[in-house]
N, C-alpha and C positions, 0 to 999 in steps of 0.2 A: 504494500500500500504506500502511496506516494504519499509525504508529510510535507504538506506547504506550508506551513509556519508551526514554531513551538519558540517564538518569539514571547519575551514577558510581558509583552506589551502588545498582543496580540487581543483586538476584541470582534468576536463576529458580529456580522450584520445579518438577520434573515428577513430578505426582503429589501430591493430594489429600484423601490418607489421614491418619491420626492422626500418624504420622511429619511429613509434610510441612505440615501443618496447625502441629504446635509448633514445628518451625524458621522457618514466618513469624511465627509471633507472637513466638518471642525474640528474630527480626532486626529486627520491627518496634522493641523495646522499646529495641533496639541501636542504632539510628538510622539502618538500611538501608530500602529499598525492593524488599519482597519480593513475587513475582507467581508467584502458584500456577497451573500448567499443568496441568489435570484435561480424560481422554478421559471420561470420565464427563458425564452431567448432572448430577452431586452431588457436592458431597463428603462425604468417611466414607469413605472403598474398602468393605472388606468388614464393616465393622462395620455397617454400613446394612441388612445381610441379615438379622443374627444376632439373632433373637428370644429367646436365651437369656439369664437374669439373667446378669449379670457380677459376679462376688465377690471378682473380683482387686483392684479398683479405689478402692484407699483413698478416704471421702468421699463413696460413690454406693452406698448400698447397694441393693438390690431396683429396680437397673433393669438394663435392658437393653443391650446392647452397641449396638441400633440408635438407642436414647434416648440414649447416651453421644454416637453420632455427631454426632447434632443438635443434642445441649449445643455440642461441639465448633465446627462446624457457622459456629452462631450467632457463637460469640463473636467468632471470624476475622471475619464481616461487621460485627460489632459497632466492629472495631479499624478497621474500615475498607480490609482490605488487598484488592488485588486481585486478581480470582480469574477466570479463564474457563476454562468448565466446557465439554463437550459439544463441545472443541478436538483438531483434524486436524495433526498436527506435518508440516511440511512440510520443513522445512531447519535444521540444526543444524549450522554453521559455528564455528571458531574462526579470530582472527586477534589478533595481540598481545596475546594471555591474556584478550582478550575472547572473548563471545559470540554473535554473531546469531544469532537463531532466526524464523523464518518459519513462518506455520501459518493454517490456516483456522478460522477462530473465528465459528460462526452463518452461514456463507456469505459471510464478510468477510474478504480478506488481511488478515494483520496482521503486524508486527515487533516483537521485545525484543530491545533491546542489552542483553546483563549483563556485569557482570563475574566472578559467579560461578555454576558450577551446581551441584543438586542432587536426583539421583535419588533419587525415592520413590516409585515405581512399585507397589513391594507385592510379593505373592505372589498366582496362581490354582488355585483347587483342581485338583488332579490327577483329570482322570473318562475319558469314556468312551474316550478314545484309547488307554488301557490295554487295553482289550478288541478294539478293532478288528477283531485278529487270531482272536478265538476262535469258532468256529463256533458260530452261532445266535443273537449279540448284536443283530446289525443289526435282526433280528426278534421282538425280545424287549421289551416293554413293562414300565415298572414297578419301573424301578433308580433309585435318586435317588444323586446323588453330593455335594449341599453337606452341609457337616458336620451343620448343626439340619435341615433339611429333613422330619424324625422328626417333629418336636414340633407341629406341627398335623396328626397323623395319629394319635397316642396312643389316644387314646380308639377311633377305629374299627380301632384293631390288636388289641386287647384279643380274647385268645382264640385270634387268628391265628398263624399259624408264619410267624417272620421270620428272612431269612437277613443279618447283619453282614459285610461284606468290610473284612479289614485287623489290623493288629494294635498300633497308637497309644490315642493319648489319646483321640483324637474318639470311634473304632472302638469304644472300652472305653464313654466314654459313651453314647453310641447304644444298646450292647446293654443299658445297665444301665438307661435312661429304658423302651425296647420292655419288658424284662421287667418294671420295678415298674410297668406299667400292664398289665399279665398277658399281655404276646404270650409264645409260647413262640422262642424266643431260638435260634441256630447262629450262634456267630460261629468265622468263619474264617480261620486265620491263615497266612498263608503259610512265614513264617518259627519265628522266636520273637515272642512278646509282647515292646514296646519302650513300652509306658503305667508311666507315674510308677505307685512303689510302691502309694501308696496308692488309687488306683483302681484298680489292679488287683487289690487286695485284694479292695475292694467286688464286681466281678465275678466272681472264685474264691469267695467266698462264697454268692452266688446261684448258681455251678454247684452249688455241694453241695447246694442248697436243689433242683435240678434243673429253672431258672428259664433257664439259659443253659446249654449244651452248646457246646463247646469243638471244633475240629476243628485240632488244630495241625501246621502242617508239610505244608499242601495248596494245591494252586493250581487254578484253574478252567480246566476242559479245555470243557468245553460250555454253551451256554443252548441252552435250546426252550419255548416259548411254548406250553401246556397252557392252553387258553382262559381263566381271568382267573389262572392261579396259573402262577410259573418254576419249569422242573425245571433244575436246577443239576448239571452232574456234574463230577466230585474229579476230579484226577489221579490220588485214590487209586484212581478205579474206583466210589467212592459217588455215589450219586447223591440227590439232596435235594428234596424238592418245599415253596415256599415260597408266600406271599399277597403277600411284598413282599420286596425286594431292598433294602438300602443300602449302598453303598461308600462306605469312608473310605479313600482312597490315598494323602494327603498331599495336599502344596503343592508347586508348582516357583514360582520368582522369576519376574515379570516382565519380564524384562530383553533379549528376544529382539528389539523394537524398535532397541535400540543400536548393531545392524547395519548400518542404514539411513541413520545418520549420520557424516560423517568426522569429527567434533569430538571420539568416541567411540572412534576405529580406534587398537585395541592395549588398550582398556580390558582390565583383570586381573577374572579368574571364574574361579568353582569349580565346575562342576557349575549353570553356570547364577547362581552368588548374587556379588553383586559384591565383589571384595574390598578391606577399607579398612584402614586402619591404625586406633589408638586415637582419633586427631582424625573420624574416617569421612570422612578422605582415602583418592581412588583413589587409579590410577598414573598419574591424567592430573591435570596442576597445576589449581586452580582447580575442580574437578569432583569433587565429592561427594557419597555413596550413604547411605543412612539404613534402619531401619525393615527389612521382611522382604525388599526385594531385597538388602538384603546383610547377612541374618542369619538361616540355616536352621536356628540351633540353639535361639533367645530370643525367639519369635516372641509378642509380648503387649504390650497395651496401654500399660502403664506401661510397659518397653523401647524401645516407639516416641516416646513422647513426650518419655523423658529422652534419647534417639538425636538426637531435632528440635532439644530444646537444645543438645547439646553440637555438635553440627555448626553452629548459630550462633555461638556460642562460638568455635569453633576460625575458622571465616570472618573474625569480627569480630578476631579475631589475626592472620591471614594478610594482611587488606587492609592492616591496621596498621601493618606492616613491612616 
């Protein structure tokens, strides 16, 4: 088995994303030797999808969240730090507040001694497993469940009757991009609306305008495939006939892997998100969570990135003492 570090200053990263990407570049700058553990072929997690401008982003104006990724991206190879991508975790061991980890990397054993870890695994959209259970899904074409998945389909929606599932931020936008490119618009909300004020403005505005129609306090009892269009039916008993289907259900944490290892046994979760204290220390010493797996409420680029530093930050204090 090939051993790529047993450096004392060696801390793993698992996870690839914009979280775990700024915590090696601030441990880099720290004086650690930081090694990113990406299942992925790439890094960026999900920002690598998202064709949408991003305008959260002090300093990047008019790009993209998957053009951020690559900034990103680059600079980590740029620092030089090490990164295997397209990696099979295989063993995740602690023993005197170290870590062994074993994994297959390109069809090659390999091992890292760390002395610290640091979950950044992310979050995965919430899709079709929702439905599993509802008669006619399994046979129903033509439901998209990533958040933009909309936006290279604008233009041939135009005109069409689209149905929105959910009642968030994405949910909100989704309906508002479908109607200002003139689909006619049902979004459907299970509960109450939970979108930031002011998008949800924007969307109550286009109802009035009679661009988006509102169906609130319904859940879906039926699909059935009506040769290229879904008939959708309410629990209310309505039944909807649309051209295209998108669900926004959310996000859950990636964190379901941690089962698999004992280094991990007793790790503290909520509802699946890791729990940390202010440093984004676990409850397990040396073992630290960043970024959307353990933050279901702040889930945004800037968040993740000041996350990556401050968990270098607290690391480079903890070896210290």
């Amino acid at each position: 088995m090939d051993m790529l570090s047993d450096n004392p200053t060696t801390i793993g990263i698992i996870g690839g994303g914009v979280a775990g990407m700024s915590c090696a570049l601030w441990l880099r700058q720290l004086g650690y030797t930081p090694i990113i553990i990406e299942q992925q072929a790439e890094l960026g997690g999900q920002l690598r999808h998202l064709q949408r401008i991003n305008r959260w982003v002090l300093g990047h104006p008019n790009q993209t969240s998957a053009a951020l990724a690559q900034q990103y991206a680059a600079h980590i190879l740029q620092e030089n730090i090490t990164c295997l991508c397209n990696v099979e975790l295989r063993q995740i061991a602690c023993a005197d507040n170290d870590f062994n980890i074993s994994l297959n990397h390109q069809g090659q054993q390999k091992a890292i001694a760390a002395n610290a870890l640091v979950i950044a695994t992310g979050a995965r959209v919430v899709g079709a497993e929702m439905f599993t259970d509802t008669p006619g899904f399994s046979t129903t074409a033509g439901i998209g469940f990533y958040p933009t998945d909309h936006i290279d389909k604008l233009a041939a929606l135009a005109g069409k009757t689209v149905v929105v599932i959910g009642g968030g931020d994405n949910a909100h936008f989704t309906a508002k991009d479908l109607a200002l490119a003139g689909a006619k618009v049902h979004l459907l909300i299970r509960n109450q609306p939970k979108a930031r004020v002011t998008i949800r403005r924007d969307v109550l505005e286009l109802s009035k305008q009679g661009s988006i129609v509102e169906h609130l306090g319904v859940g879906i009892a039926a699909f059935q495939q009506i040769g290229d269009s879904i008939m959708i039916t309410l629990s209310s008993g309505e039944s909807l006939t649309a051209d295209y289907v998108f669900a926004r259900l959310g996000f859950a944490a990636n964190t379901d892997f941690l089962q698999a290892f004992t280094a991990f046994a007793g790790i503290n979760k909520t509802k699946g998100y890791i729990q940390t204290n202010n440093a984004c220390q676990t409850s397990i010493k040396r073992v630290y969570a960043i970024g959307d797996a353990a933050n279901a409420e702040h889930q945004s680029v800037v968040n993740a990135l000041a996350e990556g530093a401050r968990a270098a930050q607290a690391i480079s204090e903890e070896m210290a003492s």
